[in-house]
N, C-alpha and C positions, 0 to 999 in steps of 0.2 A: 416470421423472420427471426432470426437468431444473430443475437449480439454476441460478440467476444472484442473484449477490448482488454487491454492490460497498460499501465502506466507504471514508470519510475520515479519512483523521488531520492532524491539525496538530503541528506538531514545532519545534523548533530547527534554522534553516538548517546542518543539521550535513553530513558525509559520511553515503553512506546504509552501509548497510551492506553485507555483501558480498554479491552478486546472486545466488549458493548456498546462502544461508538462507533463499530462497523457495522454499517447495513443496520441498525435498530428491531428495523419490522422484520429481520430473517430472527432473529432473539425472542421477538416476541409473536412469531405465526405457534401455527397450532401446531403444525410437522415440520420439526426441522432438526438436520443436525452440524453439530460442532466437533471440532477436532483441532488438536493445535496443541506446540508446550507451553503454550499459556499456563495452562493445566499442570504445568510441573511446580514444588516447591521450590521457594527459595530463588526465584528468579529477579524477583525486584524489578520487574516490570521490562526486564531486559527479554523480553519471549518472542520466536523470531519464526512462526508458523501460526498460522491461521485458515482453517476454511471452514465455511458455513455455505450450508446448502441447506434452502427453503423449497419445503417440495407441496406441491397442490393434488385436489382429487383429482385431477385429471391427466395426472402423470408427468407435468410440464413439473423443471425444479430449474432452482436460480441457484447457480453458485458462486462464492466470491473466493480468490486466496488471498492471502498477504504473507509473502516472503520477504523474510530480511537477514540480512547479514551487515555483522558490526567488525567495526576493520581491530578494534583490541577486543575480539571474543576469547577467552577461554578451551573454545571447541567450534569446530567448524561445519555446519550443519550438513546433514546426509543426501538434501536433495538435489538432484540437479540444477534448480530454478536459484539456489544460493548461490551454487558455485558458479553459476554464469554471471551474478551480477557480482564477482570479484573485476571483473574489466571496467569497472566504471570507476571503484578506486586506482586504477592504474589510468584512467583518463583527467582523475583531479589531479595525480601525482605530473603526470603531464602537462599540466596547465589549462587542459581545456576551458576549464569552469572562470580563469580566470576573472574574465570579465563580468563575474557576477557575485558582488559582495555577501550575497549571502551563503556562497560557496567556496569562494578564495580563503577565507580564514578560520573555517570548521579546522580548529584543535584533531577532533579526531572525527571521523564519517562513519556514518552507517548508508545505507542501499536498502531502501525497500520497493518490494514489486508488489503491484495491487492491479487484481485482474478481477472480470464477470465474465460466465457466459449465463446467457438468458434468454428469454422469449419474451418478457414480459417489462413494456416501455417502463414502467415506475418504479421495478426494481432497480434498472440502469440509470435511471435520473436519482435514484437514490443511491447509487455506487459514488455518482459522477459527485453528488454532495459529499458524501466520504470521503474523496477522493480530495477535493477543496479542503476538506475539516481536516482533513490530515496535515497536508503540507499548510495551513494553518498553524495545526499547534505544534508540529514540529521545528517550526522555521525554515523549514527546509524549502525546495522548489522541484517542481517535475523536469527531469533531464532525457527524458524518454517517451512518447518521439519530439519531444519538441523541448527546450527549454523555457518555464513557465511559472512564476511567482505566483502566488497562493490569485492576487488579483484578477494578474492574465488569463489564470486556468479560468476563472470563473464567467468573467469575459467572452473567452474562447469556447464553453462547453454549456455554460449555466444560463446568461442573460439570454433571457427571451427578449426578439426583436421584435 
């Protein structure tokens, strides 16, 4: 069976965080690779591409993205997967978030998207942890598909019944 899952979070235009607390074990398997402007100078943690894909002998690989886009960027990123999540600063600008403190009064927003595809259940339980640790240290909450505080998410995807 193959996973594809992808999540949104909305956050405070902050730094992200450091691009080794996604997915760990795809950093540290034996085959894998990375790509991202992580990689670029001078970014100050402001770096809004990420993929890592951990590939095994037997040809099965786990990949993760993380797209973001910051509403005061400089430069507006090339991918398609940015330019779509501009509608969700047009959904804060709207009110939608209002009822949720941790999103009515973000000064300024960023939009990030964090997806998997995969075959292999412990990679996705370790996305789904990324996924938590994120919108943890960002403060931020998942707006996509569901609206979801660092808790709920965990709740919702993490607690074993």
């Amino acid at each position: 069976m193959k996973f594809y899952t992808e999540f949104i979070v909305m956050h405070a235009d902050e730094p992200m965080p450091d691009e080794e607390t996604f997915c760990p074990s795809f950093w540290k398997s034996e085959d894998f690779d990375s790509d991202g402007d992580f990689y670029a100078d001078a970014l100050g943690g402001r770096w809004t591409y990420l993929r890592l894909t951990k590939n095994r002998p037997d040809g099965r690989e786990s990949v993760i993205w993380v797209h973001g886009l910051k509403e005061n960027m400089s430069f507006t990123p090339g991918r398609q997967q940015a330019v779509d999540l501009r509608r969700f600063f047009d959904y804060h600008k709207a009110g939608r978030y209002s009822d949720q403190p941790a999103l009515a009064e973000l000064a300024s927003l960023a939009v990030t998207l964090l997806a998997i595809e995969t075959t292999d259940p412990a990679d996705y339980r370790e996305f789904l942890e990324t996924v938590a640790g994120f919108i943890g240290s960002m403060g931020g909450m998942l707006v996509s598909p569901w609206e979801l505080d660092e808790a709920e998410f965990r709740a919702e995807f993490l607690d074993d019944a």
